[in-house]
C-alpha positions in Angstrom: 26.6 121.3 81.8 25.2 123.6 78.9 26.1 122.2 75.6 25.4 125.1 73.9 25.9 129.3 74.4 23.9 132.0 72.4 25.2 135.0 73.0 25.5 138.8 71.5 29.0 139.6 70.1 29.6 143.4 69.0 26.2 143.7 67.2 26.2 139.8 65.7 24.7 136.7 67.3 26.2 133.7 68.2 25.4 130.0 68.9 28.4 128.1 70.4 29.7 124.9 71.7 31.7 124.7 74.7 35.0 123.3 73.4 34.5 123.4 69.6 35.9 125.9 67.6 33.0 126.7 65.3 30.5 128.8 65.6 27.4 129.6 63.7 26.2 133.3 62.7 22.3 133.7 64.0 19.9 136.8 63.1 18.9 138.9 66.0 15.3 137.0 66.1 16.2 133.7 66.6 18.6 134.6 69.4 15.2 136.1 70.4 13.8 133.4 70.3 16.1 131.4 72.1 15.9 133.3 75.0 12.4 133.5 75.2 12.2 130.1 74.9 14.7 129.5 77.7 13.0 132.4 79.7 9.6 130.6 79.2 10.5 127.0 79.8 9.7 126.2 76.2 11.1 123.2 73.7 13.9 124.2 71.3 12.9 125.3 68.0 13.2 123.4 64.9 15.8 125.1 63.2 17.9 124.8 66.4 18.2 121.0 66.1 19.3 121.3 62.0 22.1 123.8 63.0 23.7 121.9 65.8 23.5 119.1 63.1 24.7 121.1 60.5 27.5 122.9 62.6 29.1 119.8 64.7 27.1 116.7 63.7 25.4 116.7 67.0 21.5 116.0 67.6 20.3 118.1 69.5 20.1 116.8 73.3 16.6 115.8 74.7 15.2 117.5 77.6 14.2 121.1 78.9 15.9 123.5 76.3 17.0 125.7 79.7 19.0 122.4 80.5 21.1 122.4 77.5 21.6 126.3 76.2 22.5 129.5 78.3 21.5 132.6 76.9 23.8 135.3 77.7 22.1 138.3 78.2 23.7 141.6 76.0 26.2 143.5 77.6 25.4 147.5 78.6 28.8 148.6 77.9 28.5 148.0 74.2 31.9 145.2 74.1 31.8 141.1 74.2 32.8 139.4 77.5 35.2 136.8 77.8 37.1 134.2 80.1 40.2 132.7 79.8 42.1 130.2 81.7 46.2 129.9 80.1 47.9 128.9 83.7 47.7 127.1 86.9 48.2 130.1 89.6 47.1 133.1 90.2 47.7 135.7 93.1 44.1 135.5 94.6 43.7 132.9 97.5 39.8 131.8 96.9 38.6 129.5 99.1 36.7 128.0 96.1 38.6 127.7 93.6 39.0 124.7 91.9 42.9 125.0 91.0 43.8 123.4 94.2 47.4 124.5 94.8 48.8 127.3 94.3 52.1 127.7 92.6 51.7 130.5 90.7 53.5 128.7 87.4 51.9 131.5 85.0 53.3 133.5 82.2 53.8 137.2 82.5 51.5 139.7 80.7 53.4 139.8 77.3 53.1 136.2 77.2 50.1 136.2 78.4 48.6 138.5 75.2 51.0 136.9 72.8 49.4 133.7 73.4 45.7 134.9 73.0 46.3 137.0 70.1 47.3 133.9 68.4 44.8 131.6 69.7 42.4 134.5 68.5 44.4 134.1 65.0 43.8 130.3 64.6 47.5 129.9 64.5 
């Protein structure tokens, strides 16, 4: 699993950690960088391992840098992308989905957006 995401947002950079809150604001070259370095098979640059220090007291983990950052690519439509999981069913029947059972235990739509725009809040 990547422990780290560098991706565009609405015309900022971002460097993430699955499951962590924070963030950290990068300038269009480094995220450059980054994904010519994972594009190229290249070790992580220096100033990569002080801000995953910096950011959530982690060293940054050995190995190929492709192993341990995905790069998303910048979206053509000009907004961010975005994945959310906030119940166990759904009304799709995919023979790889990893929820198991089905029993479609999910709030409606209102809840649904009520419960994102607060996340989105911090509240």
């Amino acid at each position: 699993m990547h422990q780290l995401i560098a991706s565009p947002l609405l015309g900022q950079y971002l460097l993430l950690r699955p499951g962590h809150a924070k963030g950290v604001a990068i300038p269009e070259s480094r995220f450059e960088e980054l994904r010519t370095a994972v594009t190229e098979d290249r070790s992580a640059p220096a100033w990569l391992a002080e801000a995953t220090r910096a950011a959530w007291q982690m060293p940054m983990p050995t190995g190929p840098l492709q192993d341990n950052l995905i790069v998303r690519e910048r979206s053509t439509y000009g907004y961010a992308k975005a994945s959310w999981e906030i119940n166990l069913g759904c009304d799709h029947d995919c023979g790889f989905c990893y929820l198991g059972e089905k029993r479609f235990e999910c709030l409606d739509w209102d809840d649904k957006t009520h419960a994102c725009l607060r996340a989105w809040a911090g509240k």
